[in-house]
N, C-alpha and C positions, 0 to 999 in steps of 0.2 A: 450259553447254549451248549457249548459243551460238556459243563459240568451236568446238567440235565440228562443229553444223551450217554454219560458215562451211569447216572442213575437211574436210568430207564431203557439199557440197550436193549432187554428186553422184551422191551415195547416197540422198541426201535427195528427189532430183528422180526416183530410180526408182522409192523406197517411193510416194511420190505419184501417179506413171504406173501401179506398178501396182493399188494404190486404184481409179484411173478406170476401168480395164477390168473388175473384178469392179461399180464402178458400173454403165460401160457395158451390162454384161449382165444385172443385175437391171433397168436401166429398159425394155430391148429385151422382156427377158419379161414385166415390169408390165405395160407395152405394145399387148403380139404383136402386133406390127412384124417379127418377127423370120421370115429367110427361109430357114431351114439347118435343115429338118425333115428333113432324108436327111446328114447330113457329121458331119462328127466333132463339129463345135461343138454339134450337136444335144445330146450328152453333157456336152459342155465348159459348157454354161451352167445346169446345174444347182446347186440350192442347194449338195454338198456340195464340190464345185468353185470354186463362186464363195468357201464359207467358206474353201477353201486357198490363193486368189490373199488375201484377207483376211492369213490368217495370215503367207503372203509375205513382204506389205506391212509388216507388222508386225514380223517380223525383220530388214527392213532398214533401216523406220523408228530401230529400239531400236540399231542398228549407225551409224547416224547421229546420235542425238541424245546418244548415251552412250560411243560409241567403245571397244566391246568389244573386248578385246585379251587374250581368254585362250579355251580349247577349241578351238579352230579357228573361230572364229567368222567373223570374216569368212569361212573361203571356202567355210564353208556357208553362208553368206548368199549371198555370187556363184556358188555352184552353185545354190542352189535358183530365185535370180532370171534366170540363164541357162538353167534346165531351165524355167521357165516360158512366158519367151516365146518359149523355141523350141516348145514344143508347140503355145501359138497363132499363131505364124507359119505353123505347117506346119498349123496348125486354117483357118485363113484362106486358104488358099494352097488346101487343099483344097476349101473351100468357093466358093471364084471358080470354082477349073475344074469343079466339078459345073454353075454358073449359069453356063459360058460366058461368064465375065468376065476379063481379064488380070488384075486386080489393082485390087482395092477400099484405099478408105484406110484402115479396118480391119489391113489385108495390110500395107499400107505402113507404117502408125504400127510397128506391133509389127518390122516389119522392120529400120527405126531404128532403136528401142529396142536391140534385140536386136545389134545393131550398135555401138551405141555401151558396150554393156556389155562387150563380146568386148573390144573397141579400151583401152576403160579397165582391164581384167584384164591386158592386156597390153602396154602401155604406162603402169601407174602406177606 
C-alpha cells in the first residue's frame, strides 16, 4: 500500500483536497459565516453535495492507495475529479462576481487544483 501511495501521491494529494472542500463547507454552514445566499454555491453546499464531493474523494483515495487497474477506473476517477472542481471553480467564480469581488482564495485554490489535474491528465 505504500509503495502505491508513493506512486500515486498525487492522486493521493487530490483525494485529500478534495475531503477539505466538502470540510470546508460543512464547517462554513456549521458556522453561518457563509455569504452565497443568492449563487450557485447556495445549492453546492448542501448536505447531499457535500456527501458526493465525500464519495469523490473516496474513489480516488481507493485509486491511490490500491491502484485500480481494471473497469475504467482510473478515468472515472479523473473525470469525476475533473467534473468536480470544475463545477466549484465556476461555483466560486460565480459567487465573487455576484459580491463584486475579482477572485477569492476559494476561486483560486480550486482553480489550481483544477489545473494541476488537467496538466497531470495530460502530461502522465
Amino acid at each position: 500500500m505504500f509503495d502505491n501511495i508513493a506512486k500515486n501521491r498525487f492522486w493521493f494529494l487530490k483525494a485529500l483536497e478534495t475531503y477539505s472542500l466538502a470540510i470546508y463547507f460543512i464547517v462554513k454552514r456549521s458556522t453561518g459565516t457563509f455569504d452565497w445566499a443568492h449563487s450557485p454555491l447556495a445549492v453546492l453546499d448542501d448536505p447531499p453535495f457535500i456527501f458526493a464531493l465525500a464519495v469523490v474523494g473516496t474513489i480516488a483515495l481507493v485509486y491511490a492507495l490500491w491502484d485500480v487497474r481494471h473497469l475504467y477506473y482510473k478515468q472515472t476517477m479523473t473525470g469525476t475529479l475533473t467534473f468536480v472542481w470544475l463545477v466549484f471553480f465556476l461555483s466560486f467564480c460565480a459567487n465573487d462576481a455576484l459580491q463584486c469581488v475579482y477572485l477569492s482564495f476559494p476561486g483560486i485554490y480550486s482553480f489550481f487544483v483544477l489545473v494541476g489535474i488537467v496538466v497531470e491528465i495530460k502530461w502522465e
